[in-house]
C-alpha positions in Angstrom: -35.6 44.6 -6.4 -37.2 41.0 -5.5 -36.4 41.6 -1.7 -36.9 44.7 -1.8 -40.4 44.9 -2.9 -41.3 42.0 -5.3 -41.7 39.1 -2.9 -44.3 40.7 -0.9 -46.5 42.1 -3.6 -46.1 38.5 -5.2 -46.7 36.1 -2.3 -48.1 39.1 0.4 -51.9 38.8 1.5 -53.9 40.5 -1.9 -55.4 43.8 -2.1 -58.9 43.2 -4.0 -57.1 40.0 -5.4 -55.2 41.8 -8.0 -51.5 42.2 -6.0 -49.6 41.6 -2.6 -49.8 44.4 -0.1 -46.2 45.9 1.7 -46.7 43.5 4.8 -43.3 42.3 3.7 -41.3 45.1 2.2 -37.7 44.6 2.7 -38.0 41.0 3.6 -39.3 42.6 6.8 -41.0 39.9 9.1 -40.1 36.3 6.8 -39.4 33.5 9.0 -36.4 32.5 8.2 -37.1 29.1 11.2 -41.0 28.8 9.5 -42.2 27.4 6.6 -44.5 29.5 4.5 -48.1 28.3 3.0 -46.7 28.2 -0.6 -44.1 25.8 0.7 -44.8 23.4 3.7 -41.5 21.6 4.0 -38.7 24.7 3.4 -38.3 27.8 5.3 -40.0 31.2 3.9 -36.9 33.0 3.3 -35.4 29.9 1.6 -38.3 30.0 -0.8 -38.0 33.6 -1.5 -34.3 33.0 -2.1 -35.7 30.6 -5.0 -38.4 32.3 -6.2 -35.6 35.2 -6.7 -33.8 32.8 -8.4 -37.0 32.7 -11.0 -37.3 36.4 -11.2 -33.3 37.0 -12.1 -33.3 34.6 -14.9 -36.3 35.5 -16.6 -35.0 39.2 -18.1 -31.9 37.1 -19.3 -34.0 34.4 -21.6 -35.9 37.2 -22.6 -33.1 39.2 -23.8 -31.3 36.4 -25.5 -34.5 35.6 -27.3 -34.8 38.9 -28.7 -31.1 39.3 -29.7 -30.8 36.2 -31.5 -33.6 37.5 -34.1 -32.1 40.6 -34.9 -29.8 41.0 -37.9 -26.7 42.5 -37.5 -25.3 44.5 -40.8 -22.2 45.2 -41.5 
């Protein structure tokens, strides 16, 4: 789902500041030889490739954190 459409409505150009725009739905024009403005120094699709990174692991805390509340009877 992050390549799919979450990288460009996260990092595309806004629409009325609120979120990205499809510019860059299906990783559809990323340079993967040109750095992007969020990171200077590493190549655009290496960054989304981190960023994705971000976005896998978060559900999984979140999960864990809720599980390890609950109480389990018998």
């Amino acid at each position: 789902m992050w390549h799919l459409v979450g990288f460009t409505l996260v990092f595309g150009r806004t629409w009325l500041g609120v979120i990205g725009n499809f510019d860059h739905i299906l990783m559809l024009g990323v340079p993967y030889d040109d750095c992007a403005k969020q990171a200077p120094h590493i190549p655009a699709a290496l960054y989304a490739f981190f960023q994705m990174m971000f976005a896998s692991i978060t559900p999984l805390l979140m999960t864990g954190a809720f599980v390890e509340r609950l109480k389990f009877k018998a």
